[in-house]
C-alpha positions as CSV (number, residue, x, y, z in Angstrom):
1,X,0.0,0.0,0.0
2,X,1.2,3.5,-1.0
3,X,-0.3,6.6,1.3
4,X,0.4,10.0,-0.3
5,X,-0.7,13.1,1.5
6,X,-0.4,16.8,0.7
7,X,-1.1,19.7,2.4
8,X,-2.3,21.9,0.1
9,X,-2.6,25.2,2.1
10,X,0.8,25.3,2.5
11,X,1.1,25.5,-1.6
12,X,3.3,27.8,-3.1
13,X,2.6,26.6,-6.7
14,X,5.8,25.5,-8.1
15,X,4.2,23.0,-10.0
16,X,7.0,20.5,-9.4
17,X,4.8,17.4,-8.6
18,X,2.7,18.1,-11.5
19,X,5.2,17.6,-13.7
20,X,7.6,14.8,-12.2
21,X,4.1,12.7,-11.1
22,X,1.1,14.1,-13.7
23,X,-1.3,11.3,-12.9
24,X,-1.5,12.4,-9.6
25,X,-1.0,15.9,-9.3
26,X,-2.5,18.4,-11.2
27,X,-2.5,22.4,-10.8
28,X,-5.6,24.1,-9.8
29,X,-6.7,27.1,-12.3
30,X,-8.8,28.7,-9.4
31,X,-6.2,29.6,-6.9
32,X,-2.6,28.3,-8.9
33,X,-2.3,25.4,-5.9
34,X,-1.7,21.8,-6.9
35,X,-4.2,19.2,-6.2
36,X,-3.7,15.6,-5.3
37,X,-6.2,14.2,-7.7
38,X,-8.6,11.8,-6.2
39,X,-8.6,12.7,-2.6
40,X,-11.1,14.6,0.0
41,X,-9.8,17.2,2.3
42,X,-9.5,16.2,6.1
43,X,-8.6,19.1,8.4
44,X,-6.2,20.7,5.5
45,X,-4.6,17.1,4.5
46,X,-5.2,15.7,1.1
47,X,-4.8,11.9,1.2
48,X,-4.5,9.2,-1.4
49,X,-4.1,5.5,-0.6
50,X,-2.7,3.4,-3.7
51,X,-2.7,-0.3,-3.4
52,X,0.2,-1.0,-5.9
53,X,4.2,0.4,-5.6
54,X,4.1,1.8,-9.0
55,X,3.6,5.5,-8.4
56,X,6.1,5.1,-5.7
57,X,8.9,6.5,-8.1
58,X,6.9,9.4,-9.2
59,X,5.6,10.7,-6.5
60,X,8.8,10.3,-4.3
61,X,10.3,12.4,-7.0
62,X,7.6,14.7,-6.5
63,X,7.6,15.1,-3.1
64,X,11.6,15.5,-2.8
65,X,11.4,18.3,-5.4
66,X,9.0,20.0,-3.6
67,X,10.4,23.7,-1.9
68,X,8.1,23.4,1.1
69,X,7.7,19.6,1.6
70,X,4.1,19.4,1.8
71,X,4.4,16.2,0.2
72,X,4.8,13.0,2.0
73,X,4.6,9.7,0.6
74,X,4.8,6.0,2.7
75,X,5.1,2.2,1.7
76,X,3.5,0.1,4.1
């Protein structure tokens, strides 16, 4: 299982984990914030559970490249 988790109101809008992990991140055209895709908001954390590893490359990249680390992504 793969847990990804952003928190999104810490956003500065890089738009670096929408482009090293696309099918998970996208950037919102509202407010310029990225958006883990798939996920519902629970007290300012967005969290996606994956069964399978194979985002694990992507998103790690992702979250590594990210200025503020609001990114945070776990194998278990």
């Amino acid at each position: 299982m793969l847990i990804i988790t952003l928190q999104r109101e810490k956003c500065i809008g890089c738009n670096y984990c929408a482009e090293f992990a696309p099918e998970y991140f996208r950037m919102s055209r509202k407010d310029g914030k990225s958006v883990l895709l798939r996920t519902e908001n629970k007290k300012g954390f967005y969290t996606l559970k994956i069964p399978n590893h194979e985002a694990f490359d992507a998103c790690d990249k992702a979250a590594k490249a990210c200025p503020v680390k609001i990114i945070t992504v776990k194998e278990i």
